[in-house]
OpenMM code with the backbone's topology and positions (N, CA, C; nanometers):
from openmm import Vec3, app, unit

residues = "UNK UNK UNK UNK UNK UNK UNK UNK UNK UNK UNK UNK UNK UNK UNK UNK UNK UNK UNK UNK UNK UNK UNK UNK UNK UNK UNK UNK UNK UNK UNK UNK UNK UNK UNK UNK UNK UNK UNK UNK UNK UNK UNK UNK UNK UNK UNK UNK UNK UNK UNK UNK UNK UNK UNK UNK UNK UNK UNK UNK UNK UNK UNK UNK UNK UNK UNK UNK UNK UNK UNK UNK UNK UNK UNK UNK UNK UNK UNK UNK UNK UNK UNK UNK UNK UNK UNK UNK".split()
positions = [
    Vec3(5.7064, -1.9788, 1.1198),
    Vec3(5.6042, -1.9656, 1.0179),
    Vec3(5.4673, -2.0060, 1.0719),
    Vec3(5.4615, -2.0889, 1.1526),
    Vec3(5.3814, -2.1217, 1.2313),
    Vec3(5.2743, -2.0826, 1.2858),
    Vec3(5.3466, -1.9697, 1.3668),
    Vec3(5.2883, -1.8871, 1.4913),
    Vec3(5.2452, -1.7427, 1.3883),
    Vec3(5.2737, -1.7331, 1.2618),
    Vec3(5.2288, -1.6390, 1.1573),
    Vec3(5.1054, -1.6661, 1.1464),
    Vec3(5.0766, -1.7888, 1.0777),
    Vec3(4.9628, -1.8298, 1.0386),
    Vec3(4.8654, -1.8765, 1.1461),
    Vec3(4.8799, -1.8637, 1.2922),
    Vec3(4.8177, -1.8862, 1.3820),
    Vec3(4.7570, -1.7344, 1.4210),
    Vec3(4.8254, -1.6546, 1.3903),
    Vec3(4.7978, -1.4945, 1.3875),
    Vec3(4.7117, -1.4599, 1.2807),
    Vec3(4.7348, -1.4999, 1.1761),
    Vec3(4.6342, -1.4773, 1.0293),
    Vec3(4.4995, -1.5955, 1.0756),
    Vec3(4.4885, -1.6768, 1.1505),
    Vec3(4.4030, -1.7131, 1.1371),
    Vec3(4.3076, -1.6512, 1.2772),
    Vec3(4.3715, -1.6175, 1.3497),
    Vec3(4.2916, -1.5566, 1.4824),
    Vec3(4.2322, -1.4101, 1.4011),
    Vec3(4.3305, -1.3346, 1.3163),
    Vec3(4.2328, -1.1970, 1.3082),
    Vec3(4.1326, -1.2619, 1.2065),
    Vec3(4.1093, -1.3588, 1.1308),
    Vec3(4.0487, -1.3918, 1.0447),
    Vec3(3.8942, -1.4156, 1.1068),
    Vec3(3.9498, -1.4906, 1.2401),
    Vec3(3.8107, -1.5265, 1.2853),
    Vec3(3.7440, -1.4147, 1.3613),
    Vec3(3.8348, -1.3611, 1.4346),
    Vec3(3.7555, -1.2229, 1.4804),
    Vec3(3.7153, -1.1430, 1.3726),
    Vec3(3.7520, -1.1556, 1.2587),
    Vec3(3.7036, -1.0318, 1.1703),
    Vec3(3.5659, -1.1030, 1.1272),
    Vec3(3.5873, -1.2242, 1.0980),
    Vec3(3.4092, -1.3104, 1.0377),
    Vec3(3.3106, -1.2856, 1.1960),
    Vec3(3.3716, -1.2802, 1.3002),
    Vec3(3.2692, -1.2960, 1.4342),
    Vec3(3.2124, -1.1317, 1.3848),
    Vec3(3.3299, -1.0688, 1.3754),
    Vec3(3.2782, -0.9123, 1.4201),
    Vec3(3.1810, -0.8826, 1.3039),
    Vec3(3.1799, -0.9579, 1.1421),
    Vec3(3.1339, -0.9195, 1.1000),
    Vec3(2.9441, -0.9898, 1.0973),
    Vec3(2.9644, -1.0852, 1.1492),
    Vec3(2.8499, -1.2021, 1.1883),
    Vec3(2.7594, -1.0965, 1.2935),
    Vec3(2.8240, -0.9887, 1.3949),
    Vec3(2.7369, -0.9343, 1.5283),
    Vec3(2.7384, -0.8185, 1.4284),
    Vec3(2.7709, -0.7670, 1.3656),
    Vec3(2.7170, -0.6496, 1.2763),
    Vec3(2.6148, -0.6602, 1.1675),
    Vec3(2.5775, -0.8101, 1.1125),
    Vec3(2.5052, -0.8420, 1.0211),
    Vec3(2.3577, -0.8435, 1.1470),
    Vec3(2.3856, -0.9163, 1.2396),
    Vec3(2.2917, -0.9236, 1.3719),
    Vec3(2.2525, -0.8056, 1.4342),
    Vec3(2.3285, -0.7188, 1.4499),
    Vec3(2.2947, -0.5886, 1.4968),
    Vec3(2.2064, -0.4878, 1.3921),
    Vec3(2.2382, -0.5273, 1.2424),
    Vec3(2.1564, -0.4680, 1.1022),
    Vec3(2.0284, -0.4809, 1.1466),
    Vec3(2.0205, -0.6339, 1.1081),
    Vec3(1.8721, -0.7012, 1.1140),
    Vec3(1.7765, -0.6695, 1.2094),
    Vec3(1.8432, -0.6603, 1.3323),
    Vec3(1.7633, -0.6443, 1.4686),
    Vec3(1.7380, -0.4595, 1.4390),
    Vec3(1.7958, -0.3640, 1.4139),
    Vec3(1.8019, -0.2619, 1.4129),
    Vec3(1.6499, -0.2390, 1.3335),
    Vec3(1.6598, -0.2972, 1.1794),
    Vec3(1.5765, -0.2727, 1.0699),
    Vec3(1.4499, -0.3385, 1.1238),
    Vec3(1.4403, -0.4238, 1.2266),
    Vec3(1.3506, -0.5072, 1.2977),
    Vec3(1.2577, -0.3986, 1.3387),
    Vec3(1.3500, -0.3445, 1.4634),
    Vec3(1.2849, -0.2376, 1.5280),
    Vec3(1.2436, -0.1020, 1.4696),
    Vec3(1.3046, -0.0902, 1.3762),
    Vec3(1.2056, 0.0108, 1.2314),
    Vec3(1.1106, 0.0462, 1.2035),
    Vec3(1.0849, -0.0804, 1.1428),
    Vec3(0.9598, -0.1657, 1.0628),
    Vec3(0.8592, -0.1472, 1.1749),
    Vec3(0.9364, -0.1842, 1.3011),
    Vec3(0.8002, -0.2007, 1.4048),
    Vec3(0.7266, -0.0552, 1.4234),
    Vec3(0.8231, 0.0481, 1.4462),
    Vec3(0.8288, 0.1552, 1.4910),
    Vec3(0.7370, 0.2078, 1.3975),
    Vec3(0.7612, 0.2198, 1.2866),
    Vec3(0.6814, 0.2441, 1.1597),
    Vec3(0.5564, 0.1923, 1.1597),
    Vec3(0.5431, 0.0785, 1.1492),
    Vec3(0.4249, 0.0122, 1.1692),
    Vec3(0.3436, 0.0358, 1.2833),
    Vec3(0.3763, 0.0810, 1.4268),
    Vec3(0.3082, 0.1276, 1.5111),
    Vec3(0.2481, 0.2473, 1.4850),
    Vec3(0.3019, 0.3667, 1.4530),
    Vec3(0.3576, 0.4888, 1.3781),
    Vec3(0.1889, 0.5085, 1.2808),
    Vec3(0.1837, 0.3946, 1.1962),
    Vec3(0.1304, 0.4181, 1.0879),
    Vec3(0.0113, 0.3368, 1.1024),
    Vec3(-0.0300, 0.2893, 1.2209),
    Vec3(-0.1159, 0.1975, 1.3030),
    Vec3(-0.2036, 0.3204, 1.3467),
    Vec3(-0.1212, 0.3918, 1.4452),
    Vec3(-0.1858, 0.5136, 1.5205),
    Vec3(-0.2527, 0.6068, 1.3827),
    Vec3(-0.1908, 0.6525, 1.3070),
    Vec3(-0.2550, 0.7636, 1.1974),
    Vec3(-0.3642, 0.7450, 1.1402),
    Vec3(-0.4897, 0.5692, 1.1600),
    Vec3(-0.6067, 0.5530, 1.1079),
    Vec3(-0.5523, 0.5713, 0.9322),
    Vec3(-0.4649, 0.5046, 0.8725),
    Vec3(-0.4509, 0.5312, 0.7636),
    Vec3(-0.5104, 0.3693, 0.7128),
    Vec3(-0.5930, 0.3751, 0.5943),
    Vec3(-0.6551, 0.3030, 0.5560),
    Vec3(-0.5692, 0.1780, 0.5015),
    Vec3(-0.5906, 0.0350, 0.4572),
    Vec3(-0.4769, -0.0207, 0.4048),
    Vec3(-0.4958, -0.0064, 0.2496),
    Vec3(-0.4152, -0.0758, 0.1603),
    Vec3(-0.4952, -0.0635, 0.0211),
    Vec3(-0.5834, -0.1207, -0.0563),
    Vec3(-0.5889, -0.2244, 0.0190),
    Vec3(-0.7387, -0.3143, 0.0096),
    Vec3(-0.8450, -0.2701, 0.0319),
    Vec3(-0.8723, -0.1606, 0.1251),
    Vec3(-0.9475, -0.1093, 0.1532),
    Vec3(-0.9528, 0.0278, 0.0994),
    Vec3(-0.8669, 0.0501, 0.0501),
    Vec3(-0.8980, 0.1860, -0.0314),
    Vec3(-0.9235, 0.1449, -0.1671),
    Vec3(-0.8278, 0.0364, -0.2029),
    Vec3(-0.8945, -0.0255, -0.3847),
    Vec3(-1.0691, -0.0943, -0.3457),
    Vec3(-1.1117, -0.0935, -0.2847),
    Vec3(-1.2776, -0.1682, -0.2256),
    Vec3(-1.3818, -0.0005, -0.2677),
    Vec3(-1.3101, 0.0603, -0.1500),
    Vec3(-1.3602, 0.2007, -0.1606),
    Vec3(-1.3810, 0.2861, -0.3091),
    Vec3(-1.2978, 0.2797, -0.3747),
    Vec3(-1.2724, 0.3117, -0.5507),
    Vec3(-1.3820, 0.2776, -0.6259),
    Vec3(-1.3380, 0.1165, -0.6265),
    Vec3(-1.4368, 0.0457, -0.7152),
    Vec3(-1.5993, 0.0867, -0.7045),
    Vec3(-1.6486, 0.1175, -0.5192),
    Vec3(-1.7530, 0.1499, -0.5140),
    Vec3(-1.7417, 0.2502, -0.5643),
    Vec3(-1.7355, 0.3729, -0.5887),
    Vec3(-1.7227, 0.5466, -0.5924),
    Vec3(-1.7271, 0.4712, -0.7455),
    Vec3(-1.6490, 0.3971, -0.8384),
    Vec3(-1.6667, 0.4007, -0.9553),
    Vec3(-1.8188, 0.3933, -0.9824),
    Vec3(-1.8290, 0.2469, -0.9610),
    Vec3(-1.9663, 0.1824, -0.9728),
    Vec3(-2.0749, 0.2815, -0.9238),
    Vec3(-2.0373, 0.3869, -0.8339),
    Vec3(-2.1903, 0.4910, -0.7981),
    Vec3(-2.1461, 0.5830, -0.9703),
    Vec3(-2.0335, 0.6073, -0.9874),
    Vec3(-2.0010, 0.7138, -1.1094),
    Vec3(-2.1083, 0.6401, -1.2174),
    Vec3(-2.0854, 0.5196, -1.2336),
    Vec3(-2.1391, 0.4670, -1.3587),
    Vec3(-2.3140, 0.4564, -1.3810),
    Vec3(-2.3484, 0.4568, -1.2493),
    Vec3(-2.5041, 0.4414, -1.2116),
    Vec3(-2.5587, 0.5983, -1.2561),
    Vec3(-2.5038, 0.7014, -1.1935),
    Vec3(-2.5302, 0.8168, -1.1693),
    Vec3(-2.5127, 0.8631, -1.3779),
    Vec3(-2.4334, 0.8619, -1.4504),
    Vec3(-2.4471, 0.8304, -1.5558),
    Vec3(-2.5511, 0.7787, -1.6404),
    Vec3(-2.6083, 0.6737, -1.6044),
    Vec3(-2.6806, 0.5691, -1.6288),
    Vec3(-2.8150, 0.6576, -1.6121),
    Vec3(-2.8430, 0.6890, -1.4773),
    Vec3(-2.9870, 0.7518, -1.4432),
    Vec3(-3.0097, 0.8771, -1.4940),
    Vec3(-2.8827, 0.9076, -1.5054),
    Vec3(-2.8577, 1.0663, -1.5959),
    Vec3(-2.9511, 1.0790, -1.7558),
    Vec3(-2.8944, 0.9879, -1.8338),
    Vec3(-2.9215, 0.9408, -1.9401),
    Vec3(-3.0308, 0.8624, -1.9540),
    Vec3(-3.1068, 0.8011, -1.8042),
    Vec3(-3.2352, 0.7690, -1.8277),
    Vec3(-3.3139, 0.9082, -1.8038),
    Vec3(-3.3130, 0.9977, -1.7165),
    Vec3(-3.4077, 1.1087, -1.6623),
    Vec3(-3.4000, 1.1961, -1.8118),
    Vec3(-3.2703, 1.2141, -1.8834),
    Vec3(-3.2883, 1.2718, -2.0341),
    Vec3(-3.3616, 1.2455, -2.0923),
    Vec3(-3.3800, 1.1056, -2.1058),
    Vec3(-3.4946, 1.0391, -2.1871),
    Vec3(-3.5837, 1.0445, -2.1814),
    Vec3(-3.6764, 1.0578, -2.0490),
    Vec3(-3.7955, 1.0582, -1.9764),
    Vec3(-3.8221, 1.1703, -2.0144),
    Vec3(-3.7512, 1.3148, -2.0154),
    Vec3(-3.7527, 1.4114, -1.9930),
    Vec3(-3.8529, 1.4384, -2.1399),
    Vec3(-3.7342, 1.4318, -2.2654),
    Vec3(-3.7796, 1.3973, -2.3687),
    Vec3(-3.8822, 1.3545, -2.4200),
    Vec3(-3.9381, 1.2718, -2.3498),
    Vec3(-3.9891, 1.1754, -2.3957),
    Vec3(-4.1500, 1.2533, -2.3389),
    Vec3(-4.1192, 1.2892, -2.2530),
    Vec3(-4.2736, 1.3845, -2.1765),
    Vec3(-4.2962, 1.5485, -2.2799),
    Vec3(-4.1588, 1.5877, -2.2572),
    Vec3(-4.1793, 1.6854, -2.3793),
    Vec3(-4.1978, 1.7013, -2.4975),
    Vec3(-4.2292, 1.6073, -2.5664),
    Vec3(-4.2920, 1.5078, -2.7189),
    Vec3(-4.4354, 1.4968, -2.6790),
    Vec3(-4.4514, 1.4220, -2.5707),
    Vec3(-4.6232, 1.3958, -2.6091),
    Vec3(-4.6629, 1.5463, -2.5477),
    Vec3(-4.5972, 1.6230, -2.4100),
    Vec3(-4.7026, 1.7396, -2.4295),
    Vec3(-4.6453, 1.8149, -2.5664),
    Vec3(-4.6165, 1.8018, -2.6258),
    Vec3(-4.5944, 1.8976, -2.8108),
    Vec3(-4.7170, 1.8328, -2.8533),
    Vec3(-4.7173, 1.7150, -2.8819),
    Vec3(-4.8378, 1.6470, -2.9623),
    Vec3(-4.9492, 1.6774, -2.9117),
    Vec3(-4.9793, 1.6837, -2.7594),
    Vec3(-5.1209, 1.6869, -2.7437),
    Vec3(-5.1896, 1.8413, -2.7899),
    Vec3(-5.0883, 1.9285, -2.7929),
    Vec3(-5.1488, 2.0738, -2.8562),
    Vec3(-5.1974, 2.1049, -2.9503),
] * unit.nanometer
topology = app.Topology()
chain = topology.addChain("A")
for resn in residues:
    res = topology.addResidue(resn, chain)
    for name in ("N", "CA", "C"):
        topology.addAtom(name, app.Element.getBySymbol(name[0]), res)
């Protein structure tokens, strides 16, 4: 009975080793991925998103100005085409 359980315990441990260098072999694999990717996506000049949410906000903030001056030059506009009415 002995030499049973000396057998159940040897495949036991080879099966936790084998599964310990396959969890190691994952990690390292997904390691070299990430890198690959990240080099990958290094080379393409692709912006990060910090820098594209930076970029936005400006393009908003010109939207809102451009608006703004829009609705002032209306006014002006107006406002010149009133007095030349009056001066006639």
């Amino acid at each position: 009975m002995q030499t049973r359980s000396k057998f159940f315990d040897d495949i036991s441990q080879l099966m936790s080793n084998a599964m310990g260098v396959a969890q190691g072999a994952r990690e390292e694999a997904e390691t070299a991925v990430y890198s690959l990717i990240e080099r990958w996506l290094a080379d393409r000049d692709f912006v990060s998103r910090e820098e594209f949410e930076a970029v936005r906000a400006m393009a908003q903030k010109a939207r809102e100005e451009n608006v703004a001056l829009e609705d002032r030059i209306v006014k002006l506009e107006q406002r010149m085409k009133d007095q030349l009415g009056s001066e006639e």
